[in-house]
N, C-alpha and C positions, 0 to 999 in steps of 0.2 A: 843542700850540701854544706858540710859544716866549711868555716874559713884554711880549716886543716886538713892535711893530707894522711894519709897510712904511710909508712915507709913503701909499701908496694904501689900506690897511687900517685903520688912523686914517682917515684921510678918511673910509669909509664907516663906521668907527664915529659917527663925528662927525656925519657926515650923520644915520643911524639916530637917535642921540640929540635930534637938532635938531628933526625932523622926527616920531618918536611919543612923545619923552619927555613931553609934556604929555596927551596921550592918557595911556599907560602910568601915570604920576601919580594922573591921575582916575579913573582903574579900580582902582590901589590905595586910593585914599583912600574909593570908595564901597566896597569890599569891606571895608577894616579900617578904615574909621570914626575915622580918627586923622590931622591931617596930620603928625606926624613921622614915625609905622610908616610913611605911604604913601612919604614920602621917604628912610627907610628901606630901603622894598623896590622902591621905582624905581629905588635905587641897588644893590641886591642884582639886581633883576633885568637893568640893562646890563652889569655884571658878568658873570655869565651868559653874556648876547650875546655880550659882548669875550672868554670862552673860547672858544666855539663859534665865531666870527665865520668862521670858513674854511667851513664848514656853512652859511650865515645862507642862506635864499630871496633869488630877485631882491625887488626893492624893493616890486615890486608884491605879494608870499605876503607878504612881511617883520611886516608888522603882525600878521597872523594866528601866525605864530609868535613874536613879542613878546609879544602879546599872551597867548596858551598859558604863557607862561613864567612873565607877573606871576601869572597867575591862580593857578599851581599853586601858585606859591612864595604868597601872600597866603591861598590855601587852606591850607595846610602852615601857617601862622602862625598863622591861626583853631583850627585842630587841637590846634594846642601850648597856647594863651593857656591857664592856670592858671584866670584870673579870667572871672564869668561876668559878660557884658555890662550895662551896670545900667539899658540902654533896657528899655521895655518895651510899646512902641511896636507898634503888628499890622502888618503885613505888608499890602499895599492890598489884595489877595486872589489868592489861592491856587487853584488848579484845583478844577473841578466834579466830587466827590468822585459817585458813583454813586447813581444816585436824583436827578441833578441838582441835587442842593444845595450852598451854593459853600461851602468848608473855609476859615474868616477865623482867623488862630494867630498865635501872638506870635514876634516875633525872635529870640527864644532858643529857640524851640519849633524853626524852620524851621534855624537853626545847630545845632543838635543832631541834627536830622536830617540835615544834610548832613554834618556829620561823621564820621558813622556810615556814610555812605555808602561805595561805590568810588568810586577817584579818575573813572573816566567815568563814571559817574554824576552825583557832583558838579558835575564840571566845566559839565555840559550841562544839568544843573538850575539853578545861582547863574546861569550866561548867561540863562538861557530867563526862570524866575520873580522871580528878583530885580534882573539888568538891563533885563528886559524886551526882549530880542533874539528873535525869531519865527525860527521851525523852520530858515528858511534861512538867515538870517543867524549862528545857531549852526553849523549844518553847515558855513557857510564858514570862519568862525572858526577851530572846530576839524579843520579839514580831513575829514570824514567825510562822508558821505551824507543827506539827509533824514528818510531811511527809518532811519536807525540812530538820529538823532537822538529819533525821531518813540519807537523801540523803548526807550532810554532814558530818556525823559521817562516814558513808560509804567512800565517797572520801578522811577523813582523813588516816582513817587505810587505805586505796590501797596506800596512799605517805608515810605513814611511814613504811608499809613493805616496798616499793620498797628503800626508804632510810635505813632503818636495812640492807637489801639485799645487799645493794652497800657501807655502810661503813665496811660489815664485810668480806667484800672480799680484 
């Protein structure tokens, strides 16, 4: 794509931005916890966009692929940070770990395990447990099925009991 836009390309960049940069924002800034990273990475993630732009979904998918973008890219920045978070805050709670008993872990406990994860794994675990987005609303997000969704939530929690299990031994 060339470094230039069409007057009609701009436009819809412009729209795009107008219209989920303040979304896109608040998703960076509850994911990395910072408002400069989050302004940071809403501006790494229009960037993005404005490559891709000849690609983007109609307006109505659009969010949903924004969206996928910040997330990867704010995940990818959790991955990299050097320093380890100095909250130490629990997590409201965590899925009913087998036996019924609910799994309550701390913030750096559940970023460590995401990190370790695959990136769909990830992805559909930080939606699901730590925005609190329900089965569907992920599935939509990430453009996949509920059923795959449903399958990945599952392989998350079996790696992160077996990692619970193994760092607290």
């Amino acid at each position: 794509m060339s470094p230039y836009l069409s007057p009609v390309m701009a436009d819809r960049l412009t729209t795009l931005f107008r219209v989920f940069g303040p979304v896109i924002y608040a998703r960076c800034r509850r994911l990395l916890g910072d408002a400069a990273a989050a302004e940071d990475a809403t501006q790494e993630t229009f960037i993005r966009v404005f490559r891709h732009l000849d690609r983007a979904p109609d307006t109505e998918a659009a969010l949903g692929w924004i969206y996928r973008i910040a997330t990867n890219y704010c995940l990818n920045e959790l991955r990299d940070r050097r320093l380890r978070p100095a909250s130490h805050e629990t997590v409201p709670e965590m899925p009913v770990l087998d036996g019924g008993e609910k799994w309550h872990v701390d913030r750096d406990l559940v970023a460590l395990v995401i990190k370790r994860s695959p990136e769909e794994l990830r992805v559909a675990a930080w939606l699901h447990y730590v925005d609190g987005f329900d089965q569907e609303e992920v599935a939509r997000t990430l453009g996949i099925s509920r059923r795959t969704v449903v399958n990945r939530l599952q392989t998350f929690i079996r790696n992160a009991q077996k990692f619970a299990l193994r760092t607290a031994a």
